[in-house]
mmCIF file of the N, C-alpha and C atoms, coordinates in Angstrom:
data_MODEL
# 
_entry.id   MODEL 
# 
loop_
_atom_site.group_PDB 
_atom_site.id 
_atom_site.type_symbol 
_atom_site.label_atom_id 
_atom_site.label_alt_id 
_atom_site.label_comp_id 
_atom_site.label_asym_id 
_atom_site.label_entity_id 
_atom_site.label_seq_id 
_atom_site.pdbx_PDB_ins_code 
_atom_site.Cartn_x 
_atom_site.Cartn_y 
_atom_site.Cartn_z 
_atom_site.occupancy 
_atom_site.B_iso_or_equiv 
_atom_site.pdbx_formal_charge 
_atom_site.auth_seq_id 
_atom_site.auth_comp_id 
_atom_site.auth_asym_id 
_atom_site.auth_atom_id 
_atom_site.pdbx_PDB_model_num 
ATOM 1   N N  . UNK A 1 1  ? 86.544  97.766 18.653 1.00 0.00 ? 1  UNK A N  1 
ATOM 2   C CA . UNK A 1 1  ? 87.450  97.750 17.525 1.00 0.00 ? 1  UNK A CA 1 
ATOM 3   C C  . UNK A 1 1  ? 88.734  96.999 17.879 1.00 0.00 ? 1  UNK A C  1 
ATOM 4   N N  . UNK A 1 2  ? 89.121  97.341 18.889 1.00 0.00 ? 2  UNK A N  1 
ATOM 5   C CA . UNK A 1 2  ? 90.630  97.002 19.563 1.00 0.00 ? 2  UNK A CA 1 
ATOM 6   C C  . UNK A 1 2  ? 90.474  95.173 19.758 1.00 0.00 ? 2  UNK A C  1 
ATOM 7   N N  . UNK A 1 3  ? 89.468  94.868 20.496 1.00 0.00 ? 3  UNK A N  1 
ATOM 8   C CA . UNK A 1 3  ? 88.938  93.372 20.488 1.00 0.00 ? 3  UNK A CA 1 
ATOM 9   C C  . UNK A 1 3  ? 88.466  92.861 19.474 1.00 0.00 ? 3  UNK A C  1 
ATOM 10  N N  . UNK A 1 4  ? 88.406  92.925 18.691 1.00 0.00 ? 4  UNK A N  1 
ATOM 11  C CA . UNK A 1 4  ? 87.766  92.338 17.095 1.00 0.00 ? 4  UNK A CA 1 
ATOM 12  C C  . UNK A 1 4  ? 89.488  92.060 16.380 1.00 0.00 ? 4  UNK A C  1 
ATOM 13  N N  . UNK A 1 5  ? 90.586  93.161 16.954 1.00 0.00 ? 5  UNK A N  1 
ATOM 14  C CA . UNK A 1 5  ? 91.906  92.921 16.020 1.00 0.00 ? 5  UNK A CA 1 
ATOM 15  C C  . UNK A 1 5  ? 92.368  91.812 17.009 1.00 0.00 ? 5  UNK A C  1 
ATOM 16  N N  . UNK A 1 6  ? 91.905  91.898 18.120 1.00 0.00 ? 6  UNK A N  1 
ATOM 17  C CA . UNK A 1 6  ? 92.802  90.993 18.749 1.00 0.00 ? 6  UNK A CA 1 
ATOM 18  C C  . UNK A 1 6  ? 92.049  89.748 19.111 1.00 0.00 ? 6  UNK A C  1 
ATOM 19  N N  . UNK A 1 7  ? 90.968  89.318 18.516 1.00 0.00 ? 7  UNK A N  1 
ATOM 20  C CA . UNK A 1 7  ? 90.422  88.015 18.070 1.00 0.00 ? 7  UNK A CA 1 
ATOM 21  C C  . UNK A 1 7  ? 90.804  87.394 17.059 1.00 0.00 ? 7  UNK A C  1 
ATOM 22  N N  . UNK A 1 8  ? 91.052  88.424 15.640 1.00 0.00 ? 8  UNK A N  1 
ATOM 23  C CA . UNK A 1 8  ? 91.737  87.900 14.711 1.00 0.00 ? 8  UNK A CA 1 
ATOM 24  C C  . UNK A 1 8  ? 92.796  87.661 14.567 1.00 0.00 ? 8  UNK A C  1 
ATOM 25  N N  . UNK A 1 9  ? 93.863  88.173 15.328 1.00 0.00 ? 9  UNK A N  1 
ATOM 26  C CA . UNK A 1 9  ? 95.257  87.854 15.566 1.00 0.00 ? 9  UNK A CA 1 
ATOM 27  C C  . UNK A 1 9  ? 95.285  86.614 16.208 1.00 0.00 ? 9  UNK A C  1 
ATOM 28  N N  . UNK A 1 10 ? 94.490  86.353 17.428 1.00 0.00 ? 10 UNK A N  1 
ATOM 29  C CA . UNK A 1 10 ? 94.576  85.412 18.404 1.00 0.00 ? 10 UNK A CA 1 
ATOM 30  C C  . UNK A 1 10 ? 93.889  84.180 17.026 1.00 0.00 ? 10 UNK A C  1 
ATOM 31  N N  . UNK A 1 11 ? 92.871  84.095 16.191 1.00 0.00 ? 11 UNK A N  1 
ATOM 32  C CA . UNK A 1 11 ? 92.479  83.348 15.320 1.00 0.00 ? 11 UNK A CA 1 
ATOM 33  C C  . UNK A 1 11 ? 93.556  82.962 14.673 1.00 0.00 ? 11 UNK A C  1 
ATOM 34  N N  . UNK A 1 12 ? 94.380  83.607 13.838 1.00 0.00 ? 12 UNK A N  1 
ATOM 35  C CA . UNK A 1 12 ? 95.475  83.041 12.881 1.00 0.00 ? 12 UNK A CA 1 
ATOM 36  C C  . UNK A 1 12 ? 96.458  83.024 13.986 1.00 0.00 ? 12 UNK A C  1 
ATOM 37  N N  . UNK A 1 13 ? 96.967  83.071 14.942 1.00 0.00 ? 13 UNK A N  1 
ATOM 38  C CA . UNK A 1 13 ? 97.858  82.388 15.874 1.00 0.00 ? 13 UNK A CA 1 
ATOM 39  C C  . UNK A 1 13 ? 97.172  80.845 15.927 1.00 0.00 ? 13 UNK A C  1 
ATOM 40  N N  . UNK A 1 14 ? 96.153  80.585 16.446 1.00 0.00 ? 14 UNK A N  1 
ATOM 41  C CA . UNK A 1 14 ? 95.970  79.283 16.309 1.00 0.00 ? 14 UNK A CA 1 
ATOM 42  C C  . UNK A 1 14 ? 95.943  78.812 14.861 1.00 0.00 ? 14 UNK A C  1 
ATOM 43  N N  . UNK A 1 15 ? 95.224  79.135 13.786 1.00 0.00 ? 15 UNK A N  1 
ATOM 44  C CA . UNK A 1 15 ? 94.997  79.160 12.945 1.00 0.00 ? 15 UNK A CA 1 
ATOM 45  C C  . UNK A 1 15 ? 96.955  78.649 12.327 1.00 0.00 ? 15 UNK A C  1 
ATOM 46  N N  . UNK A 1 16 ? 97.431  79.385 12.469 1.00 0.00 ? 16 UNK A N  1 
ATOM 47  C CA . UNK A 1 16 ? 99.415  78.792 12.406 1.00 0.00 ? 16 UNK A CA 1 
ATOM 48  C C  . UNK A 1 16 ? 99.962  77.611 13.089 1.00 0.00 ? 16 UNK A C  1 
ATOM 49  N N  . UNK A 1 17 ? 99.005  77.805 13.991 1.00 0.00 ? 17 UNK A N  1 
ATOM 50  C CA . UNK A 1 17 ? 99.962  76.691 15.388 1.00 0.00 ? 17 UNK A CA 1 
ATOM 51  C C  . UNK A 1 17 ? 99.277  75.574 14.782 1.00 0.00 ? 17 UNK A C  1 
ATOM 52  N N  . UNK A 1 18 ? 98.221  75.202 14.469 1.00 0.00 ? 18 UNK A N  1 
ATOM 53  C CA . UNK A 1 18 ? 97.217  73.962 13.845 1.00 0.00 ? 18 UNK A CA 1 
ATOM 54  C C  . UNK A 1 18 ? 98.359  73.468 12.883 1.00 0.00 ? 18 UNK A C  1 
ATOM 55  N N  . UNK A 1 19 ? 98.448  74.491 12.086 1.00 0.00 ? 19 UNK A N  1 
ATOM 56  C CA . UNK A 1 19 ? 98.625  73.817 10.231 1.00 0.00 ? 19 UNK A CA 1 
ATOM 57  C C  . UNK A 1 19 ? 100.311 73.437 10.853 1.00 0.00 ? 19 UNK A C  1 
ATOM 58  N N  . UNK A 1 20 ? 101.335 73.996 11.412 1.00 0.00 ? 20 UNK A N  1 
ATOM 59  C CA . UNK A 1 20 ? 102.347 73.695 12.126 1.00 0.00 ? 20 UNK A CA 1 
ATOM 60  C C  . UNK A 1 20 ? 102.469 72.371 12.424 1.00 0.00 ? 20 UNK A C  1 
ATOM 61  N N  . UNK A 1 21 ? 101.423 72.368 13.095 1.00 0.00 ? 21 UNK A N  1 
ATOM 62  C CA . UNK A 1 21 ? 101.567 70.647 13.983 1.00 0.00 ? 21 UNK A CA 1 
ATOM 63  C C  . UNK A 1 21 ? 101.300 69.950 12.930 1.00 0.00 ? 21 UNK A C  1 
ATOM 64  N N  . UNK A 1 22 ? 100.283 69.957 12.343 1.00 0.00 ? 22 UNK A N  1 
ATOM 65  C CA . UNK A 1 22 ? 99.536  68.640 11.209 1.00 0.00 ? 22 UNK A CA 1 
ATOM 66  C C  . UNK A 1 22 ? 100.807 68.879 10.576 1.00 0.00 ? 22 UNK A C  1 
ATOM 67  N N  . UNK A 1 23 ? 101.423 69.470 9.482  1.00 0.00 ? 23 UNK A N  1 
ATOM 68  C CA . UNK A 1 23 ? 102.348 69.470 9.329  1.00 0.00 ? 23 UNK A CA 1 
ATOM 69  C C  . UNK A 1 23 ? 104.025 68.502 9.461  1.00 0.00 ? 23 UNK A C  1 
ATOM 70  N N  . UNK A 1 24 ? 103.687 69.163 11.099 1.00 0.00 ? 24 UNK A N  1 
ATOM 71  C CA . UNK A 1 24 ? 104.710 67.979 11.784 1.00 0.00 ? 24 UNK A CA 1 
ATOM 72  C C  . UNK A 1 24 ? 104.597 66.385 12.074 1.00 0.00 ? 24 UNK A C  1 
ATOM 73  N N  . UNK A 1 25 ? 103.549 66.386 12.384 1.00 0.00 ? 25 UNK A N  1 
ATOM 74  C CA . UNK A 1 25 ? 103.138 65.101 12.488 1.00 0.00 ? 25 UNK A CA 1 
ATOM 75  C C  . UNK A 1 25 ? 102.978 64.242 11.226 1.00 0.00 ? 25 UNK A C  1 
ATOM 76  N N  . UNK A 1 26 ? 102.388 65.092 10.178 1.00 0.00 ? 26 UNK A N  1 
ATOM 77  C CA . UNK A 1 26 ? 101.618 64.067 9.327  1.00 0.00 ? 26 UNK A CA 1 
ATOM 78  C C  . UNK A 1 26 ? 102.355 64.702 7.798  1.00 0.00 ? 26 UNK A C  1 
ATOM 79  N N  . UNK A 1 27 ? 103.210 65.621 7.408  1.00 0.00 ? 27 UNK A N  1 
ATOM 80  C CA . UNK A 1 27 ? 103.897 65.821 6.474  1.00 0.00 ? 27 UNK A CA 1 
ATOM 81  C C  . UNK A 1 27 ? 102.846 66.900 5.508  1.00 0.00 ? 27 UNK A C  1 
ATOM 82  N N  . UNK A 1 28 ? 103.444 66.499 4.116  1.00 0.00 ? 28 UNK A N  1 
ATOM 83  C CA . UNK A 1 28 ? 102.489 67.381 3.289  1.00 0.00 ? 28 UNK A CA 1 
ATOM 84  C C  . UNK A 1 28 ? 100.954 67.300 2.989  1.00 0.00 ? 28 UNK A C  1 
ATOM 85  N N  . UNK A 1 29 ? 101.241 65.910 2.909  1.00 0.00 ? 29 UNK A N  1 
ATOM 86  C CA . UNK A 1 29 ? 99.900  65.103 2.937  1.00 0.00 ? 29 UNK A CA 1 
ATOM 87  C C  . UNK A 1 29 ? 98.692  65.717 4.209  1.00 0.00 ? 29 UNK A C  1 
ATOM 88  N N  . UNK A 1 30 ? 99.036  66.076 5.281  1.00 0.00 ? 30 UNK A N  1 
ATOM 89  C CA . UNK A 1 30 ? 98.769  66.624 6.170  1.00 0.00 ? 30 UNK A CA 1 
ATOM 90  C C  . UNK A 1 30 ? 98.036  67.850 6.138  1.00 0.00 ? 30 UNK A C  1 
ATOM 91  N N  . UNK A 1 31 ? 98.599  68.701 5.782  1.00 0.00 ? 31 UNK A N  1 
ATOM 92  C CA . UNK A 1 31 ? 98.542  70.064 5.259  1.00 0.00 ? 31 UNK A CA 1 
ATOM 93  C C  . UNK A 1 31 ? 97.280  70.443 4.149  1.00 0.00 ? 31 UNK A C  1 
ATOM 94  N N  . UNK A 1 32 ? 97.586  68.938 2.927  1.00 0.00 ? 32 UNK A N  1 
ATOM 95  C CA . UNK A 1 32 ? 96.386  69.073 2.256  1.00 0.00 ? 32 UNK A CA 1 
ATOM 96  C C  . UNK A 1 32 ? 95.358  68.470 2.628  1.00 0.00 ? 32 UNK A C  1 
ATOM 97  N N  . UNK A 1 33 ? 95.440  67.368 3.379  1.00 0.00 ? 33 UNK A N  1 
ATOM 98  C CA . UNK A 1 33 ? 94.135  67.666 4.240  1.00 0.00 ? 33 UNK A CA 1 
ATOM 99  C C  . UNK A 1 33 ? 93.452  68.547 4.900  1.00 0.00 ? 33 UNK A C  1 
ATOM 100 N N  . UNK A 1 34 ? 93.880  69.741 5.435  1.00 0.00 ? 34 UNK A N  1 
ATOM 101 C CA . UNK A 1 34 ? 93.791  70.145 6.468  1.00 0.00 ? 34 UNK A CA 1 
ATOM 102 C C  . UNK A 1 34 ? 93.466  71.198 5.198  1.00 0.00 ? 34 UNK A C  1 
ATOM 103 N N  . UNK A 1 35 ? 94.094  71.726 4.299  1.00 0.00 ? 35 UNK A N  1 
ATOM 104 C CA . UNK A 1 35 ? 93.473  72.682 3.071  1.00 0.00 ? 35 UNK A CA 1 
ATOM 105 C C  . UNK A 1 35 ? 91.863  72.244 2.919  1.00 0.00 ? 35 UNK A C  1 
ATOM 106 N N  . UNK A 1 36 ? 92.173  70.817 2.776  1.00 0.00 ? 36 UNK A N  1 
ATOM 107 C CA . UNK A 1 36 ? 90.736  70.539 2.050  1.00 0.00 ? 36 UNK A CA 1 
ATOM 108 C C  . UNK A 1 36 ? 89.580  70.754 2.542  1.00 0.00 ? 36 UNK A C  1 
ATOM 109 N N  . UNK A 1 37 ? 89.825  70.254 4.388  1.00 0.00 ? 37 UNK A N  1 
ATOM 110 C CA . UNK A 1 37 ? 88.736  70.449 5.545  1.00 0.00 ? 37 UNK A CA 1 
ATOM 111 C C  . UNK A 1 37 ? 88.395  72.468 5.371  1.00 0.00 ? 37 UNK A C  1 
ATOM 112 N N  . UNK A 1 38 ? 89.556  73.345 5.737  1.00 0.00 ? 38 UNK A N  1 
ATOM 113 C CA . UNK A 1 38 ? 89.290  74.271 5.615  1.00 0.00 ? 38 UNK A CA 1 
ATOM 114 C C  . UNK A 1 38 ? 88.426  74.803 4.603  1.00 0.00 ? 38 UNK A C  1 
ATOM 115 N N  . UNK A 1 39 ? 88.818  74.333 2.781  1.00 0.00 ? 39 UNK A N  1 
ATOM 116 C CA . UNK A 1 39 ? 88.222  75.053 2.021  1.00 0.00 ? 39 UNK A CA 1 
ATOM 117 C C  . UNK A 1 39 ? 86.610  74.115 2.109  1.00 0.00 ? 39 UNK A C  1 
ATOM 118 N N  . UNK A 1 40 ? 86.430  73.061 2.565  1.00 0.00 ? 40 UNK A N  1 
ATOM 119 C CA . UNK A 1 40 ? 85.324  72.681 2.120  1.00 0.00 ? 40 UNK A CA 1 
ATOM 120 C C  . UNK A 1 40 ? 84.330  73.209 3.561  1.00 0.00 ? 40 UNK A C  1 
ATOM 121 N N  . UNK A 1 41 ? 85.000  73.891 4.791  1.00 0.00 ? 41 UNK A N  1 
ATOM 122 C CA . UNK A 1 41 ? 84.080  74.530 5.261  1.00 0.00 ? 41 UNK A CA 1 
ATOM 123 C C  . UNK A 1 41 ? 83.429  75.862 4.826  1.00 0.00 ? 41 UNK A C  1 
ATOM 124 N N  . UNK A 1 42 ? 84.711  76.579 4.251  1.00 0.00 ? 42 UNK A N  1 
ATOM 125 C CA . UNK A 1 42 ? 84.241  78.020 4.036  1.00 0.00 ? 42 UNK A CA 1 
ATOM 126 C C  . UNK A 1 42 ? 83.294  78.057 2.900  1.00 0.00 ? 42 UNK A C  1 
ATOM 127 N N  . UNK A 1 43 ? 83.312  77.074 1.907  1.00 0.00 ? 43 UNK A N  1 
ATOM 128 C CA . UNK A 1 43 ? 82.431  76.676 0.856  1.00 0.00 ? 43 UNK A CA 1 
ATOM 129 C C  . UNK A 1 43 ? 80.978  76.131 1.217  1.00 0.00 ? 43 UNK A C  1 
ATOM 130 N N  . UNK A 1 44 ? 81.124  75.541 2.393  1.00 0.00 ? 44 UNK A N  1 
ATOM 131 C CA . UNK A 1 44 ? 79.876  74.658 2.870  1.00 0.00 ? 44 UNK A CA 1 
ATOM 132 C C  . UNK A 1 44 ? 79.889  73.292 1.522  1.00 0.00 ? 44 UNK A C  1 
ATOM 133 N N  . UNK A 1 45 ? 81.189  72.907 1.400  1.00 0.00 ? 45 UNK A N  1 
ATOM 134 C CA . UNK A 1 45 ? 81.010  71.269 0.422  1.00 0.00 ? 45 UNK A CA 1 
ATOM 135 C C  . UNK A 1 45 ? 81.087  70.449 1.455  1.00 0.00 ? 45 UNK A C  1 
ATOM 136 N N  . UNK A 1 46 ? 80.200  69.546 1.726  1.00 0.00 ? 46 UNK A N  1 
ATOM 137 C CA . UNK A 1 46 ? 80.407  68.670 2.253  1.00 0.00 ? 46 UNK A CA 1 
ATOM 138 C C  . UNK A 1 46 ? 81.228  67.455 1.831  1.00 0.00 ? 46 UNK A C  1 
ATOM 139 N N  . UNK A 1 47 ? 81.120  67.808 0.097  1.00 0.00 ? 47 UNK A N  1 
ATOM 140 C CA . UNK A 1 47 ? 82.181  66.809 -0.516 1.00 0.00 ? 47 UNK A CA 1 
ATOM 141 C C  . UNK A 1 47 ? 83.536  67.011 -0.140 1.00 0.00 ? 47 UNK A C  1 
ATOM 142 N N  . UNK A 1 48 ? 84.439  68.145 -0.443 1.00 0.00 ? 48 UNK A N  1 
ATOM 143 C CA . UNK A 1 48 ? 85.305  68.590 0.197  1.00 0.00 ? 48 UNK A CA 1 
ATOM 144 C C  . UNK A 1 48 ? 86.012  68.373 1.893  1.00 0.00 ? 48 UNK A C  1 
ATOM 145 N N  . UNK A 1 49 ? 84.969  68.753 2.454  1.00 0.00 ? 49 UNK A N  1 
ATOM 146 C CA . UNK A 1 49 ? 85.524  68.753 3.762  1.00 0.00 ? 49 UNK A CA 1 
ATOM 147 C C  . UNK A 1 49 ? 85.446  67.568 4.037  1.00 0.00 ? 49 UNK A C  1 
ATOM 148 N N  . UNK A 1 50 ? 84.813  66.311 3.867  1.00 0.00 ? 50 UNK A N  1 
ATOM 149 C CA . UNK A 1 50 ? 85.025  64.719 4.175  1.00 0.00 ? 50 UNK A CA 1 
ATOM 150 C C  . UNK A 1 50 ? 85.849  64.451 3.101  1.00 0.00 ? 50 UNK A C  1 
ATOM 151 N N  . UNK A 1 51 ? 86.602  64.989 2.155  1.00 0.00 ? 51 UNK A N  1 
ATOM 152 C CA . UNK A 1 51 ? 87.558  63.835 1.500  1.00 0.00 ? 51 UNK A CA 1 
ATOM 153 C C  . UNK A 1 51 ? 89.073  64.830 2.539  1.00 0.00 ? 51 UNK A C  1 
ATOM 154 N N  . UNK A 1 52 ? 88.957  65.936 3.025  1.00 0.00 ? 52 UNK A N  1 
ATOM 155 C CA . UNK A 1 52 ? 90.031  66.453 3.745  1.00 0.00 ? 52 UNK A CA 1 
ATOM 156 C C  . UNK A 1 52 ? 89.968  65.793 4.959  1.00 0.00 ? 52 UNK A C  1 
ATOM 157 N N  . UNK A 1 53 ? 88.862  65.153 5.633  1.00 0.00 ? 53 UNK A N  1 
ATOM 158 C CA . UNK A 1 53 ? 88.670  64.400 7.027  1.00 0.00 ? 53 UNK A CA 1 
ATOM 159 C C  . UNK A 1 53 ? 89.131  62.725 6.733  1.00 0.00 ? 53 UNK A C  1 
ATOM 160 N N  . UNK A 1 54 ? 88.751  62.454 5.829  1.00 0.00 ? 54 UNK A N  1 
ATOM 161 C CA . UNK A 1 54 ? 88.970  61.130 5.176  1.00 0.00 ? 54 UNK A CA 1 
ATOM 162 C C  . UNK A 1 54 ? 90.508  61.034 5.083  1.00 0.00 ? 54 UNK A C  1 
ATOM 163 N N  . UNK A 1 55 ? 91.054  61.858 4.578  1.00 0.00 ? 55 UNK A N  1 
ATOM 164 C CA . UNK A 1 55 ? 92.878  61.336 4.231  1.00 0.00 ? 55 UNK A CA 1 
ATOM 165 C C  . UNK A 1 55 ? 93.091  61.809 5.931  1.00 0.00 ? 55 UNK A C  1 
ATOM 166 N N  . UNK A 1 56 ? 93.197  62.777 6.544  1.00 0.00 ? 56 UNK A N  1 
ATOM 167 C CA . UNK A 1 56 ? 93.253  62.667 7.694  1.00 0.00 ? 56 UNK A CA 1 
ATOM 168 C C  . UNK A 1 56 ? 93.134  61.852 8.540  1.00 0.00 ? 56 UNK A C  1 
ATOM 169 N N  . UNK A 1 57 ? 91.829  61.444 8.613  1.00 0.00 ? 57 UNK A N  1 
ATOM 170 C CA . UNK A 1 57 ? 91.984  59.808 9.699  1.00 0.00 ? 57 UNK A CA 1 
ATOM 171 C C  . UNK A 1 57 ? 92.783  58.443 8.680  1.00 0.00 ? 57 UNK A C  1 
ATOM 172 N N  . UNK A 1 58 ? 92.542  58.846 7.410  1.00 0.00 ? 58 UNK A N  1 
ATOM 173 C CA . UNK A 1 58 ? 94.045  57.553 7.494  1.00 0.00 ? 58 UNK A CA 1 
ATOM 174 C C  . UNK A 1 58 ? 95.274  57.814 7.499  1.00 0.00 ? 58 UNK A C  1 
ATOM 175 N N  . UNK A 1 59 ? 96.033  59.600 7.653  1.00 0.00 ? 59 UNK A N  1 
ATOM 176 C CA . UNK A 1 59 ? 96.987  59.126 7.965  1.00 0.00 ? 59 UNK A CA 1 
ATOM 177 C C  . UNK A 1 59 ? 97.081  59.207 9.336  1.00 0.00 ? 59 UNK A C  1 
ATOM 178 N N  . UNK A 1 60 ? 96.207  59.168 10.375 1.00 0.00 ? 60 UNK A N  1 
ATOM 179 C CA . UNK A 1 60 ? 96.171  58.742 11.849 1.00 0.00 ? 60 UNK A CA 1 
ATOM 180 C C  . UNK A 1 60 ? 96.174  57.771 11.775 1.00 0.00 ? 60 UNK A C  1 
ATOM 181 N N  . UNK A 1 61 ? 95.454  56.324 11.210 1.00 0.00 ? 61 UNK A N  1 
ATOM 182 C CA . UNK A 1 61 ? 95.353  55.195 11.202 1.00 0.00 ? 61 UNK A CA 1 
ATOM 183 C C  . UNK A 1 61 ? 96.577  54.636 10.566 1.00 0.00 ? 61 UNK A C  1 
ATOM 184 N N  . UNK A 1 62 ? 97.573  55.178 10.035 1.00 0.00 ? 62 UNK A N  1 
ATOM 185 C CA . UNK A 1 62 ? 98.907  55.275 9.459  1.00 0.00 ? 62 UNK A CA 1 
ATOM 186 C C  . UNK A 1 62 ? 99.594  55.108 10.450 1.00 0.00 ? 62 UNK A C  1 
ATOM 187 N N  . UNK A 1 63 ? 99.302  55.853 11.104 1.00 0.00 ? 63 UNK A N  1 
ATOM 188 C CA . UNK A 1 63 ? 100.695 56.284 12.588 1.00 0.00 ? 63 UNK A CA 1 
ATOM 189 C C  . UNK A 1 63 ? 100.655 55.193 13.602 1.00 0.00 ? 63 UNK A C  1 
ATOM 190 N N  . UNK A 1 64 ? 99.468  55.012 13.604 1.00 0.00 ? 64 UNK A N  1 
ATOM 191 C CA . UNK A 1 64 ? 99.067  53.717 14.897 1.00 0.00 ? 64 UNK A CA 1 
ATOM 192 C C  . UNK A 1 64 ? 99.792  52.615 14.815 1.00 0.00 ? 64 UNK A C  1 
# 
């Protein structure tokens, strides 16, 4: 029981520290990528999660 709370804590600690950085790095735009990848996993869309991977690598290809 005690390890199951403290997987999920340790989950949304990273789970914060992720959306934080993209965030920092890459602005709002960032963020909704990073929405989109998330919701189109928990959905299983593959449409979804490649248009959240898609704005993502261009705004990496942005930064370069």
């Amino acid at each position: 029981m005690i390890a199951m709370v403290v997987t999920m804590l340790a989950e949304q600690a990273l789970a914060a520290t992720v959306a934080h950085f993209v965030q920092w790095r890459f602005g709002y735009a960032g963020l909704v990528g990073l929405a989109l990848v998330v919701v189109g996993a928990r959905t299983r869309s593959a449409r979804c999660a490649s248009a959240g991977l898609g704005l993502l690598a261009l705004l990496q290809l942005a930064q370069a």
